[in-house]
N, C-alpha and C positions, 0 to 999 in steps of 0.2 A: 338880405331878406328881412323883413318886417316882423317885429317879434308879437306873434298875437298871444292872446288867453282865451279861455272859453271854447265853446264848441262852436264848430262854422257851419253854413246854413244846409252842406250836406246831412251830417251830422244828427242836425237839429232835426231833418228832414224824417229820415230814416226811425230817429226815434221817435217820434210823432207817430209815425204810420203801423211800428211796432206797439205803440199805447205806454210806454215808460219814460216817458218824458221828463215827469215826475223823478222816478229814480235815479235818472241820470242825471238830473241837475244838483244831486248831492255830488256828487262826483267830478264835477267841474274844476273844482281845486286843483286836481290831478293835474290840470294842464296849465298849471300857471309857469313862474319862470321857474326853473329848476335851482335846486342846489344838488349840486355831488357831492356831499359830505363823506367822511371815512366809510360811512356801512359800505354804500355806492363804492366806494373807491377799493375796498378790502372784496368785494364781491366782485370786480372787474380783473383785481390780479390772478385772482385763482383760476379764471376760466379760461379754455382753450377752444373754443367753439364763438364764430357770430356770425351775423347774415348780414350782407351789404344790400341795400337798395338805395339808386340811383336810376336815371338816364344813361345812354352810354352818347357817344357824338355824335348820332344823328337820334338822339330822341325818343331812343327805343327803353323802356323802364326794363329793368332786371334787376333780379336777388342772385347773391353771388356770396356762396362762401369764402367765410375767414378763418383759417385756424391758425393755432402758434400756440407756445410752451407757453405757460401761467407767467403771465407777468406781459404778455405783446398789447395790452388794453389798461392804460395810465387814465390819470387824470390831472387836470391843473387848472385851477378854480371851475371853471363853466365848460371847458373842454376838453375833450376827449381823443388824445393821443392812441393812432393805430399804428401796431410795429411791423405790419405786413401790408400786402396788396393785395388785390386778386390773383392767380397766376396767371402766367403767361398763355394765351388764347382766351381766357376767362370776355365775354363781351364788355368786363369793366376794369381789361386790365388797362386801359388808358385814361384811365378816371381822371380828368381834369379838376382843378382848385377854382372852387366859386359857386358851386351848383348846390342844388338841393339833394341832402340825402340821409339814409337813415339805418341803423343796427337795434336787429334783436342781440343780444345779449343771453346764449340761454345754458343752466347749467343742469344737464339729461337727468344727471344722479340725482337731485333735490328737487327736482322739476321747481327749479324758480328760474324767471325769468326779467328783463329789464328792458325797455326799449328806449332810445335815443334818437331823435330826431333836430335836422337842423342842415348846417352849410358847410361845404367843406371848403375850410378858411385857407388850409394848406396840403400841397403834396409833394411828397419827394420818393425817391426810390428806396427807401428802407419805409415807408408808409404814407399815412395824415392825419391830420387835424380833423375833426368834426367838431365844428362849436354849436353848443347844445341849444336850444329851445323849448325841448321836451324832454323830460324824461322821467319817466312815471315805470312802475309794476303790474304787475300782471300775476293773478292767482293759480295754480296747479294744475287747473281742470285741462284735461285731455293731454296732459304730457305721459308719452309714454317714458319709463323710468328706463335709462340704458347711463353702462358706465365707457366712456371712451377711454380708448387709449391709440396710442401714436402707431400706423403703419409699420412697417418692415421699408426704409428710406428706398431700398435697391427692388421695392415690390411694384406691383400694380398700385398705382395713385399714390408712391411716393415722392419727396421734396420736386424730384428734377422731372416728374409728367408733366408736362401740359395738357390746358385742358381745346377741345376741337375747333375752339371757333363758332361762334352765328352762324346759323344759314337760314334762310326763309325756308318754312314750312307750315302748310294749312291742317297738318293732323299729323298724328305719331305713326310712326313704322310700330313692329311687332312686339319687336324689344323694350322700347319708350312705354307702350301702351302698358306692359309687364310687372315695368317700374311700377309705375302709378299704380294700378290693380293692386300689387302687394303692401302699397304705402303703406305706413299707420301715420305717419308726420310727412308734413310738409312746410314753406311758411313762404306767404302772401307777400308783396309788395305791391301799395298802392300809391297815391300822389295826391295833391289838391295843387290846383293853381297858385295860389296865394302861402298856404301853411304847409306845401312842400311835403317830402316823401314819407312813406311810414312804412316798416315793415313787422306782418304780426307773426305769429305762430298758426297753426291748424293741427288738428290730430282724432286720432278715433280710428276705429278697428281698420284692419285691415281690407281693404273693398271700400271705405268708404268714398273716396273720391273715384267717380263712375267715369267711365271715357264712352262716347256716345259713338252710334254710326257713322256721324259727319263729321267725326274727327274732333273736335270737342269734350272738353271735361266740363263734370257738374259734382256740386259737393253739399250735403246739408249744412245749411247752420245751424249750430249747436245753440243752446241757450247760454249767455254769459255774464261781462260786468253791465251791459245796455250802455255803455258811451259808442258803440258802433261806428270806431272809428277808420275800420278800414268797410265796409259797408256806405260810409257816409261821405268815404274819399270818391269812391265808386258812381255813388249818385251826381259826383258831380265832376270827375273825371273818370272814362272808362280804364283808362289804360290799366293794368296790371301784368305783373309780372311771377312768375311758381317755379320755388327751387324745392324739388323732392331729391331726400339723398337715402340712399343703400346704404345702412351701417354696417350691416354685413360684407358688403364688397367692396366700399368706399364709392360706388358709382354715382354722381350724379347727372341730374336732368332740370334744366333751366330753359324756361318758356317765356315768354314775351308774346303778350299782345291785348285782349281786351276782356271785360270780363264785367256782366251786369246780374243783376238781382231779381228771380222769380220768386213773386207771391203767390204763395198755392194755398188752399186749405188746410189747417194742421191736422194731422194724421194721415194725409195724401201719401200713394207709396211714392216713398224715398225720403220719406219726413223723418230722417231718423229720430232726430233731435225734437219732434214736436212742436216747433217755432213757425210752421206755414214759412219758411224761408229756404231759398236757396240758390247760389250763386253761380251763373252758368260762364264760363269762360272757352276764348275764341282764341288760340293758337297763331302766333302771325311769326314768330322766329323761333327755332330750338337752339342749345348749343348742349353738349354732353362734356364731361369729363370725371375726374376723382378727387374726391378728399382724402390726406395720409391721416385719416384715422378711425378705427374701427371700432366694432361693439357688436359682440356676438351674443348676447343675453339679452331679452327686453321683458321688462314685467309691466303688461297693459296699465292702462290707465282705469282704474275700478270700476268705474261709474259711464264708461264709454259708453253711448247707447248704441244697441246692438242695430247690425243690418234692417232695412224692411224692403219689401220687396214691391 
């Protein structure tokens, strides 16, 4: 893949149509070529939590947890060694070496996060290579603050679960719909043709991502840094993909399929966030499973804007 800089013409689009155009082009920096210096590199060892977005083989995009003991996320000069896979049924547990893909990096307790975008150079059965092209921060807003720790191995969604497999589905059963309803986090995976996968964060009270009659989810957008980079993936490829996970039960729920951008009025109901924005997504695959690790405490994010109706 082609190593760009700057923002590309979804990007450019989106923020145009928001009016911060302007702002965001202080911000371009951001996406030059990276270094992973020690900070980077010392902020990678300690964390046990990331998000995989990718393709799977035939096409289909998905976010796909990672977890592992502090130390399974190295680096070496531009690249970033993974000491795990997806699990087994995971739709990326056959992740092929070559394609486009991408990791949040996120750690609950300090709410700081990192994102890494790029190619995966290598893979083998104890993990892969992601060679970087991006990799930039991202500020606190809307993380909710939780502390993990490791499952019970012999429990529900420890080391030896698998997780269920894809199956085509055009809207959620009861349960799925549940998940979602109670969320407060979630995190997005989108794509671009050219500048390849990204995956962000999302977060805000509980309810905030709506599941509609047609089987369909819709979520406000928050106000944030204006590079609208997964907004701007959107405008110019639909696909996306939504990994919501249960800290409490370890359950997760991972969705595949499309997902576009309604411009409404700001302070229209559902406006939580005030932005006249919000992003409707179409369900085209599910797959469910667990993560081994839990978090029974969570102390909101301060500033979440509350429900509107």
């Amino acid at each position: 893949m082609t190593r760009h800089t700057g923002f590309h013409e979804g990007e450019l689009a989106v923020q145009r149509r928001a009016g911060v155009a302007r702002e965001a082009a202080r911000l371009r920096g951001m996406l030059d070529p990276p270094h992973l210096g020690r900070g980077v590199s010392l902020f990678l060892a300690d964390r046990d939590l990331a998000v995989l977005g990718a393709r799977d083989e035939d096409g289909r995009l998905w976010a796909s947890p990672l977890t592992g003991a502090p130390g399974f996320l190295s680096t070496r000069g531009d690249a970033l060694r993974v000491g795990t896979r997806p699990r087994a049924g995971d739709p990326l547990a056959g992740l092929p070496s070559g394609g486009a893909a991408a990791l949040i990096v996120i750690d609950l307790a300090s709410r700081r996060r990192l994102r890494l975008n790029g190619t995966l150079a290598a893979a083998d059965d104890a993990g892969f290579e992601l060679a970087v092209d991006q990799a930039y921060g991202n500020c606190p807003q809307y993380i909710q603050q939780r502390l993990l720790a490791p499952a019970p191995a012999d429990g529900p969604g420890g080391e030896d679960t698998p997780a269920a497999g894809a199956r085509p589905a055009d809207r959620l059963d009861a349960a799925q719909a549940a998940v979602v309803g109670r969320a407060d986090t979630f995190f997005l995976g989108t794509a671009h043709p050219e500048r390849g996968a990204d995956v962000s964060h999302r977060g805000g009270p509980p309810g905030f991502v709506r599941v509609t009659d047609d089987g369909g989810l819709w979520w406000p957008d928050y106000p944030g840094n204006n590079m609208f980079n997964s907004l701007g993936n959107l405008a110019s490829d639909p696909a996306a993909a939504l990994l919501f996970v249960d800290f409490v039960t370890g359950t997760t729920l991972q969705l595949s399929g499309t997902a576009a951008v309604d411009w409404t009025a700001p302070g229209a109901p559902g406006d939580d966030g005030g932005t006249g924005r919000r992003v409707r997504f179409t369900p085209r695959h599910v797959a469910t499973g667990r993560v081994p690790v839990r978090a029974d405490a969570v102390l909101p994010y301060r500033l979440n804007p509350p429900l509107t109706t």
